[in-house]
C-alpha positions in Angstrom: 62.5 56.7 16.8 63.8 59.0 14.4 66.7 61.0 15.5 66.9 63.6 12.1 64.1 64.9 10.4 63.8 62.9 7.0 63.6 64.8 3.2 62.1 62.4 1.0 61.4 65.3 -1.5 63.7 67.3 -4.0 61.8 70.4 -2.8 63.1 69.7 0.7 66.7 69.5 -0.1 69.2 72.7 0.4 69.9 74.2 -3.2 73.5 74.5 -2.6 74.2 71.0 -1.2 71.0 69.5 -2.7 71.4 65.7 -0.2 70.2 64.5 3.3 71.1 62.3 5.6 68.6 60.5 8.3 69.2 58.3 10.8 66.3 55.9 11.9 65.8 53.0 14.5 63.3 50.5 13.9 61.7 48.9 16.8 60.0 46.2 14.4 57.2 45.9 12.1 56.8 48.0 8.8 59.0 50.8 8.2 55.9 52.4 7.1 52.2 52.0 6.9 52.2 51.6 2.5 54.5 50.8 0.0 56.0 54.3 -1.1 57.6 55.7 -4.0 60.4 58.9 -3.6 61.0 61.8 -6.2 64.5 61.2 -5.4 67.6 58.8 -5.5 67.9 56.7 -2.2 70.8 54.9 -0.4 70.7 53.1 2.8 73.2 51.2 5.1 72.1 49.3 7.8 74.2 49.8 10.7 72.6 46.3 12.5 69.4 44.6 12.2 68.2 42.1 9.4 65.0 41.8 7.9 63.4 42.1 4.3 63.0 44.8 1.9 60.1 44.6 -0.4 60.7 46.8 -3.7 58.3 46.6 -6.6 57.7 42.6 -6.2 61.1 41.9 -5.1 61.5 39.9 -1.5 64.8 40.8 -0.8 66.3 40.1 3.2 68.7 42.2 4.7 71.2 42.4 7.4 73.6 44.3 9.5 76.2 46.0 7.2 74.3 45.8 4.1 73.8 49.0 1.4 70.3 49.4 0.0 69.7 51.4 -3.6 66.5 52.8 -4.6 65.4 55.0 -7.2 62.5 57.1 -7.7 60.7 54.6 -10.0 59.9 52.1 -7.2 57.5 51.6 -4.2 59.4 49.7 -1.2 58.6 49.3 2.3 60.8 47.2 5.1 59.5 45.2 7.8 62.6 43.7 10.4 62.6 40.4 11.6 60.4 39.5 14.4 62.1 40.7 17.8 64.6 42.5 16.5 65.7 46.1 16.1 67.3 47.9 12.8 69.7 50.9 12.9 69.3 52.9 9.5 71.4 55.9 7.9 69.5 57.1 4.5 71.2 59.4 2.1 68.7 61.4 -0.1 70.1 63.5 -3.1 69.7 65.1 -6.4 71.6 63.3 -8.4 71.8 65.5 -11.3 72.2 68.9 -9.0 74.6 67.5 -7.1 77.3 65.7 -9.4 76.7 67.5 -12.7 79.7 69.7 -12.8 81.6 66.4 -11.4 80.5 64.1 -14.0 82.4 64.1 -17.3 80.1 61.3 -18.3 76.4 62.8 -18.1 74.9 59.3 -18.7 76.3 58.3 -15.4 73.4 60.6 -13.8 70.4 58.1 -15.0 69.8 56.3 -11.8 66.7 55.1 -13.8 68.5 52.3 -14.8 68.5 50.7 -11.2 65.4 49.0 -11.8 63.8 45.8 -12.4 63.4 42.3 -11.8 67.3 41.7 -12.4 68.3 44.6 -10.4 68.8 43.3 -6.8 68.9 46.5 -4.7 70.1 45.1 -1.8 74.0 45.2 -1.8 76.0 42.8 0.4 79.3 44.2 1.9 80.8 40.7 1.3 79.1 40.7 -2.7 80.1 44.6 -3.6 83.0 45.7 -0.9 84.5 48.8 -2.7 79.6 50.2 -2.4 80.4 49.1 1.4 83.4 51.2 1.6 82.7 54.2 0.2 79.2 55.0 1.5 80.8 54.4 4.8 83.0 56.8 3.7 80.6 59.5 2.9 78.4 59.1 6.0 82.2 59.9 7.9 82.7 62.7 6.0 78.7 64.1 6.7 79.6 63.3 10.3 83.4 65.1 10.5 82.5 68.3 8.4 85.9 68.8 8.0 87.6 71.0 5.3 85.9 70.4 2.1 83.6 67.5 3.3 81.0 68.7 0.5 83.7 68.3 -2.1 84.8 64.5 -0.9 81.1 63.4 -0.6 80.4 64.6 -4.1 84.0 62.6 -5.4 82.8 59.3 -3.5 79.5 59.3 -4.4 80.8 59.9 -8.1 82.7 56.7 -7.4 79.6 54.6 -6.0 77.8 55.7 -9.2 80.4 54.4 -11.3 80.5 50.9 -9.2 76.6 50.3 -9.8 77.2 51.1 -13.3 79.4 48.1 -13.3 77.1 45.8 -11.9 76.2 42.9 -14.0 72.7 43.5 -16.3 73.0 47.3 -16.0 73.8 47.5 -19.8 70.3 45.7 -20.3 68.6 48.0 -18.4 70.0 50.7 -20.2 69.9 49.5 -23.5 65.9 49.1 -22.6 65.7 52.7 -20.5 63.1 53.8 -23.5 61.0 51.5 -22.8 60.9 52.1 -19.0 59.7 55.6 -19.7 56.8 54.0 -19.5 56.4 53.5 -16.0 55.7 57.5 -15.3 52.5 57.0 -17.5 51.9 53.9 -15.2 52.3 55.0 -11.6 49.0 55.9 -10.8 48.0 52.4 -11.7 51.0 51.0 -9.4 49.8 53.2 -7.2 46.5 51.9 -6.7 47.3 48.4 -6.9 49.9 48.9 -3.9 46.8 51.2 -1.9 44.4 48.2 -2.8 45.8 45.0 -3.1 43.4 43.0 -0.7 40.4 43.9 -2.5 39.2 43.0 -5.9 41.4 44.7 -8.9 39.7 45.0 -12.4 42.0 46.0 -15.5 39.7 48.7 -16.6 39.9 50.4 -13.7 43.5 50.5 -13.7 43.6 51.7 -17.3 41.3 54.2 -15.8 43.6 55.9 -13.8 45.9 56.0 -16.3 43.9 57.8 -18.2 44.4 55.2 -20.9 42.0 51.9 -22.5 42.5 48.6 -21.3 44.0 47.1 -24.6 46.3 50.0 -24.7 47.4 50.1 -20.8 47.9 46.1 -20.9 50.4 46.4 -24.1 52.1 49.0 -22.0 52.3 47.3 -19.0 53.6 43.8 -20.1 56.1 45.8 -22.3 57.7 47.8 -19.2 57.0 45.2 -16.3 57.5 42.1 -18.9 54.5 40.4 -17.7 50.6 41.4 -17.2 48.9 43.4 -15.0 46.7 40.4 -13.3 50.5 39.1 -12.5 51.9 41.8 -11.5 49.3 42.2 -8.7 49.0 38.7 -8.1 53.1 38.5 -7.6 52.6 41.9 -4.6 49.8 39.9 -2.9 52.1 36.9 -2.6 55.4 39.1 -1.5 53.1 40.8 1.0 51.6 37.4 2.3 55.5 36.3 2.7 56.3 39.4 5.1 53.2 38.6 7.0 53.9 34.8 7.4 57.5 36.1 8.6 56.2 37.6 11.0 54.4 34.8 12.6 51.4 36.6 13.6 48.2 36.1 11.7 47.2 31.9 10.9 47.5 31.2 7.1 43.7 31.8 6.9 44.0 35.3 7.7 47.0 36.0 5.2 45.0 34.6 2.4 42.2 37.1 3.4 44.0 39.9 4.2 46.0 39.8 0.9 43.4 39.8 -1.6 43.4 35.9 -2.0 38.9 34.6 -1.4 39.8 30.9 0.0 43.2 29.4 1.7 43.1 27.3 -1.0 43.5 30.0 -3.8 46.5 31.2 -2.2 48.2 28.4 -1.1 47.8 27.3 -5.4 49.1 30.7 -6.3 51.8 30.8 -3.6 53.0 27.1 -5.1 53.1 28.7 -8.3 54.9 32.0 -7.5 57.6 31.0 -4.9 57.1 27.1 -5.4 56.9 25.1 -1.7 53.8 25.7 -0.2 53.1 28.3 2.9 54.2 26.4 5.2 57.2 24.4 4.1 58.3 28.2 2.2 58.0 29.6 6.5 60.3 26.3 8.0 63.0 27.0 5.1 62.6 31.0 5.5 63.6 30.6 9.2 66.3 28.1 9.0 67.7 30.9 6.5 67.0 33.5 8.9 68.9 32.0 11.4 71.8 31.0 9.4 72.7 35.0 9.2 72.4 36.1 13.1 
């Protein structure tokens, strides 16, 4: 059910007050049918519910009172846990339309440094209380419209920009941000690996759609994603097969298949390798953790 029509596009947003906010309930499953990448800066707080956010390669569970903060350089999607039901507010805005003139640091408008491996998106109320606080804030303010509402969102979310700044690794991702230009020149090669994951993936076809040769396109790749291609895709396949085994649904024949793995065999190896216990000591330990949070 979605209660507010969503903007996930800059085009969408009002030029005057260039944000959005959504509310969205989740009956269960995935959030959405693909992995999906927005031209805009993202937060999300999760009024109740718990379940995991995939972003890029990164398995990351969440729960009820949690903060969420994506940029516009990586694909996500969200499935809850099995049985239950998530309560979402999302806040979409230009970040440089909207907090220039407030901003007397300008480098505090690159959101493209929330990225990465280190970069855990996810934000726990109990980990980052003052995030908690003031996007609680804001989504009051949105709600109120009182006198000068615009002004006080603008002011807090100056504030939560400020507070993700100080999170530890930022500096590294900023003092590498050159390098991550990068990833425009290889979206349409995320792209495809995220639209075609279960089937067979050669490197010269990605380089392909980049417009680029394979012994170029690998150099780039490992040098913005820190590792090759063929692990990059082999490290989505096994973060996909970990929301489907969370869900409980399909036998661990089916996972393999369905995620771009020939034999159970293959993927219970690669799985060993990638998240260490095997399928299905990783689902026992994954539930006992799961339960440990309701």
């Amino acid at each position: 059910m979605i209660e507010k029509q969503i903007n996930f596009d800059k085009k969408d947003l009002n030029e005057d007050f260039p944000i959005s906010f959504a509310k969205q309930i989740f009956q269960g499953g995935p959030y959405t049918a693909v992995p999906h990448i927005h031209n805009i800066f993202e937060m999300g707080y999760c009024h109740k519910g718990q379940g995991e956010f995939l972003v890029s390669d990164k398995i990351l569970p969440f729960r009820t009172g949690d903060v969420i903060v994506i940029n516009r350089l990586e694909p996500h999607i969200a499935h809850n846990s099995k049985g239950i039901e998530s309560e979402w507010t999302w806040i979409y805005f230009d970040v440089v339309k909207l907090l220039t003139h407030y901003c007397e640091n300008s480098a505090l408008l690159n959101t493209d440094v929330f990225v990465g491996p280190e970069f855990k998106n996810i934000l726990t109320a109990k980990e980052y209380p003052q995030i908690n606080a003031l996007i609680l804030q804001i989504l009051h303010e949105e709600a109120n419209k009182k006198d000068f509402y615009q002004e006080a969102i603008r002011g807090k979310l100056v504030s939560v920009l400020a507070q993700l700044r100080r999170m530890p690794g930022i500096k590294d991702n900023i003092k590498s941000y050159k390098e991550k230009i990068g990833l425009s020149r290889l979206k349409p090669a995320i792209k495809h690996i995220h639209g075609n994951y279960s089937e067979k993936i050669k490197l010269r076809d990605l380089a392909k759609t980049c417009h680029m040769s394979e012994s170029n396109f690998c150099a780039l790749f490992k040098k913005v994603y820190s590792k090759p291609a063929y692990q990059y895709v082999l490290a989505y396949r096994i973060s996909m097969a970990s929301v489907d085994l969370t869900e409980g649904i399909k036998t661990l024949e089916t996972t393999a298949i369905d995620n771009g793995f020939p034999t159970l065999s293959s993927f219970v190896r690669k799985f060993k390798i990638e998240i260490r216990p095997p399928p299905r000591q990783w689902i026992v330990e994954h539930l006992q953790d799961q339960s440990m949070i309701q």
